[in-house]
C-alpha positions as CSV (number, residue, x, y, z in Angstrom):
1,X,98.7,83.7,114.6
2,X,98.3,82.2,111.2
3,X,95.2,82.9,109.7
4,X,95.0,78.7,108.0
5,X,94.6,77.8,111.7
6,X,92.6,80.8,113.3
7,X,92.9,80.1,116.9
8,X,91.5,83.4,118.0
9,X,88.2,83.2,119.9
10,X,84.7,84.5,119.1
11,X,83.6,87.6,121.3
12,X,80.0,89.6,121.7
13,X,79.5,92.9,120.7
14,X,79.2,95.4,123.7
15,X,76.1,96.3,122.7
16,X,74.6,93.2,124.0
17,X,74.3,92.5,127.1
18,X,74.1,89.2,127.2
19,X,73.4,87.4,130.9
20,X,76.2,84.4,131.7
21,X,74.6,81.4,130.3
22,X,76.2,78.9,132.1
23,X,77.7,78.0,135.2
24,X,81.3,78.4,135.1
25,X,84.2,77.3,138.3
26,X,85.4,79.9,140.3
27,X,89.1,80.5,139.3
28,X,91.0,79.5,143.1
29,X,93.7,81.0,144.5
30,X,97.7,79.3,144.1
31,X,97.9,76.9,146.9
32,X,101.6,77.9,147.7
33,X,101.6,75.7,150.8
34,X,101.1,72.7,148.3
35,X,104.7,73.2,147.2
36,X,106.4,72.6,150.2
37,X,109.1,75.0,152.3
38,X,111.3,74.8,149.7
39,X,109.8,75.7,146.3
40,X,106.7,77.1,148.2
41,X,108.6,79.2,150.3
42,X,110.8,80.7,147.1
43,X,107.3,81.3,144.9
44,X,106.2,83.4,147.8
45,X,109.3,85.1,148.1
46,X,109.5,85.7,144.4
47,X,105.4,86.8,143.8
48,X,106.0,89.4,147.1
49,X,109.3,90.7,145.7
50,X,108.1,91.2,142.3
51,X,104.8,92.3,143.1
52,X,103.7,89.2,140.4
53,X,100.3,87.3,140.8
54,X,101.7,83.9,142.9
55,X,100.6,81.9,140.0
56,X,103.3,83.0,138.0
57,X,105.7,82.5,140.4
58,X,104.2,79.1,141.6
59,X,104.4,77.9,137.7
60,X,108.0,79.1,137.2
61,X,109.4,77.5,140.3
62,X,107.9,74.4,139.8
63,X,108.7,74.3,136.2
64,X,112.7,74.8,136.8
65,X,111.9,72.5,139.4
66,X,110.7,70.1,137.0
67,X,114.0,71.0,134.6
68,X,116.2,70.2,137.3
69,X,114.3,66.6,138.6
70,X,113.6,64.9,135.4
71,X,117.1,63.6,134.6
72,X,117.9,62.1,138.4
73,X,114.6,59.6,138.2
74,X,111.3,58.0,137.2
75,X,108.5,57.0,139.9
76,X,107.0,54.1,139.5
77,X,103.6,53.2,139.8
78,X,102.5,49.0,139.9
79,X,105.8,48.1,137.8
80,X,105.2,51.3,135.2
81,X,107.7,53.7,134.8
82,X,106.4,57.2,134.6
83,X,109.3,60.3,133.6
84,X,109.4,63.5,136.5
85,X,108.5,66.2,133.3
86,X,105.5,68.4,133.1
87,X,103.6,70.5,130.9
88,X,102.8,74.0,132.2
89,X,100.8,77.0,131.1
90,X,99.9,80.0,132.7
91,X,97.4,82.3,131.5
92,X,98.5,85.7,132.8
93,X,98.0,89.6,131.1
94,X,100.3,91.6,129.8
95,X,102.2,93.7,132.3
96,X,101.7,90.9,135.2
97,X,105.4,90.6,135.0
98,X,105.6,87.2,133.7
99,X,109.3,87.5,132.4
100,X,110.4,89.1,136.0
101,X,109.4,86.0,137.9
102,X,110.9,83.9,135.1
103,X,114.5,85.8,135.6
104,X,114.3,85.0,139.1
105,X,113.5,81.2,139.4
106,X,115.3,80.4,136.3
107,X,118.6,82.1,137.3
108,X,120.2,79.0,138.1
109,X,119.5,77.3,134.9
110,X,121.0,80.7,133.2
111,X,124.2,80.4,134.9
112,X,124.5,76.5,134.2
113,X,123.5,76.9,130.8
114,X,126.3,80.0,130.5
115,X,128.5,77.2,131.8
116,X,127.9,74.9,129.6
117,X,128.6,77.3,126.1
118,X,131.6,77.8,127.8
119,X,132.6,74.8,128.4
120,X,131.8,73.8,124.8
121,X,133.4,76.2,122.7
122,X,136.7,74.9,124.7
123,X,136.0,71.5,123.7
124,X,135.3,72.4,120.2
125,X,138.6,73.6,120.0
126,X,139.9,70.5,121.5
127,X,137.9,68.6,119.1
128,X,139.2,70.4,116.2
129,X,142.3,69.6,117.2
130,X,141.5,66.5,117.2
131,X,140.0,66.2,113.8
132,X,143.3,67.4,112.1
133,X,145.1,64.9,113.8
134,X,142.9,62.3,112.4
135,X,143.2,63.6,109.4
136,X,146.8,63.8,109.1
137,X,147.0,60.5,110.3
138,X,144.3,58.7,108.1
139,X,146.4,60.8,105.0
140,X,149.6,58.9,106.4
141,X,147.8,55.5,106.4
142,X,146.4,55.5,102.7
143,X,149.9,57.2,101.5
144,X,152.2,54.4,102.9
145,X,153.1,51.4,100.3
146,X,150.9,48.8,102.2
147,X,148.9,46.2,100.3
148,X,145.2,47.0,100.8
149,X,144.4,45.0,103.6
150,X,146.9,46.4,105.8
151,X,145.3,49.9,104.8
152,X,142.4,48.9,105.7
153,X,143.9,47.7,109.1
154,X,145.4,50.7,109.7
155,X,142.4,53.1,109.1
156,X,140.5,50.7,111.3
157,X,142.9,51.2,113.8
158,X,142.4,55.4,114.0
159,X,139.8,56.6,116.1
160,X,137.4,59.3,114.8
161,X,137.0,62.3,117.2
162,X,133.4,62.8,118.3
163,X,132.4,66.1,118.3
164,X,131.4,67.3,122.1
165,X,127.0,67.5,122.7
166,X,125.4,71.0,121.5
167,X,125.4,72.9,125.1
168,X,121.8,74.6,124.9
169,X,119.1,72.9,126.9
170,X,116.3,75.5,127.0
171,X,114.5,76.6,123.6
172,X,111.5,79.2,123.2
173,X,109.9,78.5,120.0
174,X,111.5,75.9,118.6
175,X,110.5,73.1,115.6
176,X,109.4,69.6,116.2
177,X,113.1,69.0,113.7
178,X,114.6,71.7,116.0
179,X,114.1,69.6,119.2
180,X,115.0,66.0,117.4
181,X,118.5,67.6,116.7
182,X,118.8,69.1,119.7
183,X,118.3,65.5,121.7
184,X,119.9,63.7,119.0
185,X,123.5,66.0,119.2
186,X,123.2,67.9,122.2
187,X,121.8,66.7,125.7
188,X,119.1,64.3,127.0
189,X,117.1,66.9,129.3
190,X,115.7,70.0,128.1
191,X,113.2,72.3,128.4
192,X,110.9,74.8,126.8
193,X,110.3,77.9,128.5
194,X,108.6,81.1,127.0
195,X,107.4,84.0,128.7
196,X,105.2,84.9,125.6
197,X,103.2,81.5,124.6
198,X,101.9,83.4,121.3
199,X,105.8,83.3,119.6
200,X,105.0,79.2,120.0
201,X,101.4,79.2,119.5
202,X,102.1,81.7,116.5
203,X,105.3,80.3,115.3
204,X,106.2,77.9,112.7
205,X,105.5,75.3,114.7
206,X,102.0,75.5,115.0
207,X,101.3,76.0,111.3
208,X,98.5,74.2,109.5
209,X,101.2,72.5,107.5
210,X,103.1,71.3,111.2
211,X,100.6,71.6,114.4
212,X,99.6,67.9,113.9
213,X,103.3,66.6,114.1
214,X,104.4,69.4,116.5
215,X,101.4,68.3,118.9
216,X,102.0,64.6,118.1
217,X,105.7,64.8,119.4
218,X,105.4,67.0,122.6
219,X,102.7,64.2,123.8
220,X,105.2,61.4,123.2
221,X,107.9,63.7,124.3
222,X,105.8,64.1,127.5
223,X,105.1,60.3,127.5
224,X,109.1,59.4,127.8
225,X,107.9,57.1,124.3
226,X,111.1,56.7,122.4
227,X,111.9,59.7,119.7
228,X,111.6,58.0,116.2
229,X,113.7,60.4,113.7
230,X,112.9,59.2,109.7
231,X,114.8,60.9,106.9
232,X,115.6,59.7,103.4
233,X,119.3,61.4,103.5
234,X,121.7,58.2,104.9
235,X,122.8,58.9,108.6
236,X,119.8,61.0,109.2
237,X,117.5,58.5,110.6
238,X,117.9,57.8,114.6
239,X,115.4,56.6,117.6
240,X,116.5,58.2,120.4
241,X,115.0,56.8,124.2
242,X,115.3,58.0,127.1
243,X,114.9,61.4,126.5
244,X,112.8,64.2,129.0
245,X,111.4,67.6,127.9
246,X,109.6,70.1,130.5
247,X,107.2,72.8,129.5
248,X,106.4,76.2,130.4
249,X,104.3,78.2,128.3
250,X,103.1,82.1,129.7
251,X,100.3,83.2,127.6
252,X,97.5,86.5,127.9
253,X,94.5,85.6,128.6
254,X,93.1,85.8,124.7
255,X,95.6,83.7,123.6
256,X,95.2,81.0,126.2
257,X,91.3,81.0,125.6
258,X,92.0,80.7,121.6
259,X,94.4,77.9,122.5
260,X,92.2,75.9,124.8
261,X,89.2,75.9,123.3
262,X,90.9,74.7,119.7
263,X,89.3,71.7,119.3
264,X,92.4,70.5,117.3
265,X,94.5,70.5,120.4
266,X,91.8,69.5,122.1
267,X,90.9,66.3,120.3
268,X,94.6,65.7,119.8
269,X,94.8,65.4,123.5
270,X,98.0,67.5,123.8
271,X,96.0,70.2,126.0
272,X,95.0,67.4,129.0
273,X,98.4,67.1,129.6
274,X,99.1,70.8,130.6
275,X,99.0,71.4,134.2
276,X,96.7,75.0,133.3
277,X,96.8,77.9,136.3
278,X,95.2,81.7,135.6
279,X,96.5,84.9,137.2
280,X,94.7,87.5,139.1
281,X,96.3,90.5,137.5
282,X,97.5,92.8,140.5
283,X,97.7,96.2,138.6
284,X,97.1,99.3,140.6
285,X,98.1,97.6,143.6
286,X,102.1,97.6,143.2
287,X,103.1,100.7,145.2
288,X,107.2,100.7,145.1
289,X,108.9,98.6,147.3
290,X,112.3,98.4,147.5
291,X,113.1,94.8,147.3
292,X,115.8,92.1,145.9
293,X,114.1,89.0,145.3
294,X,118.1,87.3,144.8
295,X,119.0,88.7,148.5
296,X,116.0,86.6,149.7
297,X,116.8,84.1,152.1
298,X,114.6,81.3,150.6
299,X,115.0,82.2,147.2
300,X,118.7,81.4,148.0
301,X,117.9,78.0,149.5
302,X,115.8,77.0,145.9
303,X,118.6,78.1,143.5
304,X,121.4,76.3,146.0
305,X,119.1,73.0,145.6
306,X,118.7,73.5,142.1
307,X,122.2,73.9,141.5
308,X,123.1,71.1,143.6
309,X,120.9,69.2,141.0
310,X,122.0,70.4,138.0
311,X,125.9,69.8,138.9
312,X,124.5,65.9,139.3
313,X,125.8,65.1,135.7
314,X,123.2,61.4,135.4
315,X,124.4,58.7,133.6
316,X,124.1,58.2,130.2
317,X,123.6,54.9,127.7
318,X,125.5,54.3,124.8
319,X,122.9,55.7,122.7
320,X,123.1,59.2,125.2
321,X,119.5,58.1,126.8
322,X,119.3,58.7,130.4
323,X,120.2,56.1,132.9
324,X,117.9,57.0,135.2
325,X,116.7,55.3,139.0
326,X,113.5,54.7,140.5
327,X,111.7,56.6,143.3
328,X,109.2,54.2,144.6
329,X,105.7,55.2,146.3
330,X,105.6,54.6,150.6
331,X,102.8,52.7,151.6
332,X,101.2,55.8,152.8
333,X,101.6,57.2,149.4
334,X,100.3,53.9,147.5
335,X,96.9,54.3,149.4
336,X,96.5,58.4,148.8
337,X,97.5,58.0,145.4
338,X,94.5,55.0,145.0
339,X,91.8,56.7,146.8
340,X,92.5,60.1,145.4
341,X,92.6,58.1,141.7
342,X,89.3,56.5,142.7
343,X,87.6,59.7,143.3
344,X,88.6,61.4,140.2
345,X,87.5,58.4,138.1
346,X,84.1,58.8,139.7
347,X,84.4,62.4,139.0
348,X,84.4,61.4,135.0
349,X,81.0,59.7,134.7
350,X,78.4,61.1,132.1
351,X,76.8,63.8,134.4
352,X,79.2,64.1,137.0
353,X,81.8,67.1,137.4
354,X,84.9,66.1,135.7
355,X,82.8,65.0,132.7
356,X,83.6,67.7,130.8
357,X,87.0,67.4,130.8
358,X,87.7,63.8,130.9
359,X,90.9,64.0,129.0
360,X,92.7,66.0,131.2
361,X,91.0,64.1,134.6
362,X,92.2,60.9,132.5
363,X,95.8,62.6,133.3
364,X,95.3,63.9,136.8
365,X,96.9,60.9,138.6
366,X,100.1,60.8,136.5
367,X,100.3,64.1,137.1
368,X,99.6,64.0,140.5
369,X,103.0,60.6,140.3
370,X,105.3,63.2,138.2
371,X,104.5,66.6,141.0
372,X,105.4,63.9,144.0
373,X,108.3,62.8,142.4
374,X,109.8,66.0,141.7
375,X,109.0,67.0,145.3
376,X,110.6,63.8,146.3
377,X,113.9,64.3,144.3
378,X,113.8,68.4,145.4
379,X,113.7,67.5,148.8
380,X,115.9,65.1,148.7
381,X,113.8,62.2,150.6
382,X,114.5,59.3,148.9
383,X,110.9,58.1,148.0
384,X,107.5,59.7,147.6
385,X,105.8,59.8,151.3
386,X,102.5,60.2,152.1
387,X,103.0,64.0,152.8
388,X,104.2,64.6,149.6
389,X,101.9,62.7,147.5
390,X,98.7,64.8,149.4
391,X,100.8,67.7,148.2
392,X,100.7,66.6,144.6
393,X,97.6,65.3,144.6
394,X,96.1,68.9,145.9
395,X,98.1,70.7,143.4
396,X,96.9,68.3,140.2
397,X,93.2,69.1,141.5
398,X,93.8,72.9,141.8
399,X,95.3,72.3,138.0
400,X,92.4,70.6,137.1
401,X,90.2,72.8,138.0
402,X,91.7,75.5,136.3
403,X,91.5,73.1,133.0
404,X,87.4,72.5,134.1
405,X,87.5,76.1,134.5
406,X,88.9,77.3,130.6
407,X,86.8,74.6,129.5
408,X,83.9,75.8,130.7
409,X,84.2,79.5,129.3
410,X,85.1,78.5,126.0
411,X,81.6,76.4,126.3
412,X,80.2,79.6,127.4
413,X,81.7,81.8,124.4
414,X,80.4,79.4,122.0
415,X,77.3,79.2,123.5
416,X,77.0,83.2,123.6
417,X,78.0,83.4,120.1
418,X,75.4,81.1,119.3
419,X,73.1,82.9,121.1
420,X,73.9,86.4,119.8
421,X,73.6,85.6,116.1
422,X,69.9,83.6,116.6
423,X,68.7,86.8,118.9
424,X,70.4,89.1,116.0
425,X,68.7,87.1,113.3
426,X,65.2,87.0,115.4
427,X,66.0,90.9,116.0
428,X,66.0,91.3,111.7
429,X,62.8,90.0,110.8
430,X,60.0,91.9,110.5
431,X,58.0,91.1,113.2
432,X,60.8,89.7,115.4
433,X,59.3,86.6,115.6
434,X,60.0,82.9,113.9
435,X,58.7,78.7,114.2
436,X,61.0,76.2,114.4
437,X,60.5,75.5,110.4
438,X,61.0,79.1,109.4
439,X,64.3,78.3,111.9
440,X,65.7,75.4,110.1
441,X,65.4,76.6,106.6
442,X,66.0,80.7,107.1
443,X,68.6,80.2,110.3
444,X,71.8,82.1,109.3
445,X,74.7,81.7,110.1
446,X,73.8,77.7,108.3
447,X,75.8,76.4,110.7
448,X,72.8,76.3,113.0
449,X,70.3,74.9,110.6
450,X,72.8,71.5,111.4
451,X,70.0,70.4,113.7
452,X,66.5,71.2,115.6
453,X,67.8,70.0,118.5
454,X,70.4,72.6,118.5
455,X,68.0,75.1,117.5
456,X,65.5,74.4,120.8
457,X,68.7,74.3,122.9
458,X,69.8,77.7,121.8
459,X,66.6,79.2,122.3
460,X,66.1,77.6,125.5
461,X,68.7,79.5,126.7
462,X,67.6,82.9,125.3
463,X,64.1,82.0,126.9
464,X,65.7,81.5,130.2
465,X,67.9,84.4,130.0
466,X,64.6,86.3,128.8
467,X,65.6,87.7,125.8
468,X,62.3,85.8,123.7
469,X,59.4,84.2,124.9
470,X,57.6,81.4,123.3
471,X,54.5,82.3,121.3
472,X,53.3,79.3,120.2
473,X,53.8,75.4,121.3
474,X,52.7,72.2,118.9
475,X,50.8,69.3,119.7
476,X,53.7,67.6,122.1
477,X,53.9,71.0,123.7
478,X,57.2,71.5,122.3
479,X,58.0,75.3,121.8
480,X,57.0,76.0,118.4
481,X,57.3,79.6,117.6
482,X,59.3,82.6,119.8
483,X,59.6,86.4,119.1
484,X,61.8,88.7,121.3
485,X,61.3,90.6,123.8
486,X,62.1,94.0,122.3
């Protein structure tokens, strides 16, 4: 990872054994049911056959799912249109066998994007073809003894060949310039999948020079907001609308923690829009079984539906944006998806659960409209019923949890960190022992020294964890000098 924009996080030397200092969600078990017989019933078949944690195959079905939905419709939501893409990201060790489950529920999209190279290397032939006929015939035109106007006429009258859309869909670790081309001259969905989140978190990409225009255009890309291209070279410049890009990001658990608790991303507000799920690792349990997750029965039925989708071929504007229909909410649907909002706002007050991670709460309902609407277009039922939307709604809590739940150990890392280096500065005086003025001209690292209030609140937590004692309190009965407990 680039060393300009050190993502990597903080950790306590073993020597310290250092209680947990806050209280941190318990990380829940993938609610497979949530996804329906179709797409749950595949993720169960692919996490049993693999032997994979069903996170990881939970998070790849739905995010081919996702691939496969996002150029048939939009749901709509009181008269706002709201795009069918999502943002994934699962945190899962090395050796879980991320890229197995990936193979499997993206097998479909393999053979359609095979298809489709195919299909446009014969077309660039055609269009080849085509260009030396222009050619010839535009040399014809401007040879001929006309008077200038009638050269002009006939030029006007030859067609220029168009040369056929780029045929990849799915990238790894591409640029923000990498995806504008790619949705200016090639097609209006895509996707970007990578079964090793560090080549994108790592990559050129996410460089200090980029990660503020990278992260500003994968939120507008997840927004459906128009893609505004602006170069000084003539012909470069395009707005392109209409377009759809789906995410899924695999990442080990220290890269995940780096990424989510960078307050960059986290400011920038790209991070609440990632729908965040962490794998129990299930090494020393996979005994050999002899099993073909493609000779499954139900992963069958997902890549049939999924290819039935993908040979859809939407409709497409004169600017190649996505013509695209709207699924509309059941009545049903309309009051879950209220009540449910309702609660989560609630959830966000100063104090309250959610608090903490308000921006990606903020996003839990859309969410919640965008899972519906791909279950709605998956199986095929023509709006979002109230079944469907309980389903989502479920699922964008489980993901917000697991958001709450990141956010809440990088809180606790810092606050470790913070905790080790005042005990390890206590620990290096002479008598172990210090007063809160000592503390906020001596304190290193300086960092600390930023404020007394941060000081107390530090050392109330090695108090409570009883690593020092207070020795001494002033006149308000403030703690006022401590010394550890050696």
């Amino acid at each position: 990872m680039n060393k300009a924009h050190d993502m990597s996080p903080k950790t306590m030397p073993q020597d310290l054994a250092m209680p947990q200092l806050l209280e941190v969600a318990d990380r829940l078990q993938y609610p497979l049911a949530l996804l329906g017989p179709l797409l749950g019933d595949a993720a169960t078949a692919i996490a049993e056959a693999v032997q994979a944690p069903p996170e990881i195959a939970a998070n790849s079905t739905l995010a081919v799912a996702a691939f496969a939905a996002q150029d048939k419709a939009n749901v709509v939501m009181d008269g706002r249109r709201y795009p069918l893409s999502l943002f994934l990201l699962t945190v899962a060790e090395s050796g879980d066998r991320k890229t197995a489950c990936d193979r499997v529920a993206s097998q479909p999209l393999d053979i359609w994007q095979r298809a489709r190279a195919e299909s446009h290397r014969q077309a660039l032939k055609q269009y080849r073809d085509e260009v030396d006929i222009y050619e010839a015939e535009r040399r014809d035109a401007l040879s001929k003894k006309n008077s200038g106007v009638e050269k002009i006429a006939a030029l006007e009258a030859l067609q220029a060949p168009e040369p056929p859309p780029e045929p990849m869909v799915i990238c790894q670790e591409p640029t923000l310039e990498g995806l504008q081309r790619s949705f200016r001259q090639g097609w209006p969905s895509q996707a970007l999948f990578n079964d090793e989140g560090g080549q994108f978190f790592g990559g050129h990409a996410m460089n200090p020079e980029n990660v503020l225009k990278t992260i500003a255009g994968l939120s507008r890309y997840w927004d459906g907001s128009p893609i505004i291209r602006t170069r000084a070279a003539r012909g470069e410049s395009a707005t392109m609308y209409d377009r759809r890009l789906s995410i899924h990001l695999q990442a080990q658990p220290r890269v995940a923690a780096a990424v989510l608790s960078d307050q960059l991303l986290v400011e920038q507000g790209i991070l609440a829009r990632f729908l965040v799920t962490e794998a129990r690792t299930q090494a020393g349990t996979r005994l050999y079984r002899g099993r073909d997750p493609f000779q499954s029965a139900e992963v069958q039925r997902f890549h049939q539906r999924i290819q039935a989708l993908l040979s859809h071929v939407p409709e497409l504007d004169e600017g190649g944006g996505l013509i695209l229909p709207d699924i509309q909410l059941s009545g049903d649907a309309t009051s879950h998806w209220i009540d449910t909002y309702n609660a989560t706002e609630r959830a966000q007050a100063p104090g309250a659960v959610l608090e903490l991670v308000k921006p990606a709460a903020s996003k839990a309902a859309e969410n919640a409209l965008r899972i519906a609407g791909v279950f709605a277009v998956l199986e095929n039922t023509g709006e979002i019923t109230g079944e469907q939307m309980a389903r989502a709604w479920s699922l964008a809590q489980y993901y917000l949890n697991g958001t709450l739940r990141a956010a809440q150990l990088a809180e606790q890392n810092v606050a470790e960190q913070s905790a080790h280096e005042v005990l390890d500065w206590l620990q290096g005086r002479k008598n172990g022992r210090a007063t809160i003025e000592e503390m906020s001209k001596l304190l290193t690292p300086k960092r600390h020294r930023k404020s007394v209030a941060h000081i107390r609140a530090v050392l109330a937590l090695l108090t409570d964890t009883g690593m020092v004692r207070v020795v001494t309190t002033n006149t308000r009965n403030e703690p006022a000098a401590w010394e550890v407990l050696r």
